[in-house]
N, C-alpha and C positions, 0 to 999 in steps of 0.2 A: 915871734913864732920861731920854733927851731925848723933851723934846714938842714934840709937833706945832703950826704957828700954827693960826690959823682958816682961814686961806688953804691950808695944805697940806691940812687934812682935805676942804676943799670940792673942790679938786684930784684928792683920793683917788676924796672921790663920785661928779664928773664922768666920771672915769677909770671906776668900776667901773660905773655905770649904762650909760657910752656901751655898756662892751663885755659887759654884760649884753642888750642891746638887739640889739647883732649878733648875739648867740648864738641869740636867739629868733628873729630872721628870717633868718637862715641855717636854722633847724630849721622852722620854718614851711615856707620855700622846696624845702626838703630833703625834706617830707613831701607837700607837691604836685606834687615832680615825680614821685615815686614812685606817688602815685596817678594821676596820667594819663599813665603807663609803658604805653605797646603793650602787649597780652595778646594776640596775634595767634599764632592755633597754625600758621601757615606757616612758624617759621622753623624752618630747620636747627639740631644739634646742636651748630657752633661757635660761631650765633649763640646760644643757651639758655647758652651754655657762659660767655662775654662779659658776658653778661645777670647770671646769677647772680657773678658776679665783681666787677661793678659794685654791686651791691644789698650783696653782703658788704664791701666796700669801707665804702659810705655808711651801713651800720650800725656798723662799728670808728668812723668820723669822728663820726657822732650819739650812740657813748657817752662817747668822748670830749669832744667838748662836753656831752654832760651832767656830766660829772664836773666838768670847769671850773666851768660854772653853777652847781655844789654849793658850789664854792672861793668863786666869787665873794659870793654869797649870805653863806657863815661870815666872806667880809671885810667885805662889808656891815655887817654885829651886829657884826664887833669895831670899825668906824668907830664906832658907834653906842655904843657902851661905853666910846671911846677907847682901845682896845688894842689897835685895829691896829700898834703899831709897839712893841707884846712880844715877843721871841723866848718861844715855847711852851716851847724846851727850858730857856736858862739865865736869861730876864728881863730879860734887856738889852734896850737900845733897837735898834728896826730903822732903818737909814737911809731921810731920807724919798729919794733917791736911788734906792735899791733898793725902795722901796714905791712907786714912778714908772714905775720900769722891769717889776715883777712884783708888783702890787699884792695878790694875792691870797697871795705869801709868809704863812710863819709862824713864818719863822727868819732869824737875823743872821746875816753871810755867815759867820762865824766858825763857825758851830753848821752852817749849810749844807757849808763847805768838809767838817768834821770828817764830818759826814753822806756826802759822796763819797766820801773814804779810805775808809769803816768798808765802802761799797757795793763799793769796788775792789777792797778784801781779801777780801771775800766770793766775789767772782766770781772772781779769781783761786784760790781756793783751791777752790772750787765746778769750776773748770774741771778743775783738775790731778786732783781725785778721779775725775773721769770719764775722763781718759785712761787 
């Protein structure tokens, strides 16, 4: 497996704290604007309508980012192990390239590509059963 210098793993950390740091003050941000959200019982039925459309909205976005934070966090431990750049499934080395661009990866493009076929096939055949 290739490794990583000292230079790329401090790179990785940079990379994973910056965008650990967004996540919290986007969620931070995210949670005061919802609490000083108007409660005002004047409004109309399209504005309620809007209202909760918005809130469902930024709830899908807030799990979301939670889930990432989860990603980030298990790439975190595997800098810390140095096995950030194992593919999970076959053991080969991840590109530092591709741990630049998606650092929170757990697979070599190789193991990823095979990963979209195996999803294409699925959905396709997933589809045609329901026709």
């Amino acid at each position: 497996m290739e490794d990583l210098n000292t230079e790329q793993y401090e790179q990785l950390a940079d990379l994973l704290a910056n965008q650990q740091t967004e996540l919290l003050v986007k969620a931070r941000d995210g949670l005061e604007l919802s609490m000083n959200r108007e409660r005002d019982g004047g409004r109309d039925s399209l504005d309620e309508s809007t209202e909760e459309e918005l809130i469902s909205t930024e709830l899908r976005l807030r799990d979301r980012e939670k889930k990432l934070l989860t990603k980030i966090r298990d790439a975190q431990q595997r800098l810390e192990t140095m096995t950030i750049n194992e593919c999970e499934d076959c053991g080969e080395a991840i590109g530092f390239k591709r741990l630049i661009v998606r650092p929170v990866t757990t697979l070599c493009i190789s193991c990823k590509e095979l990963s979209e076929e195996h999803e294409a096939a699925s959905d396709g055949s997933t589809t045609r059963g329901r026709l």
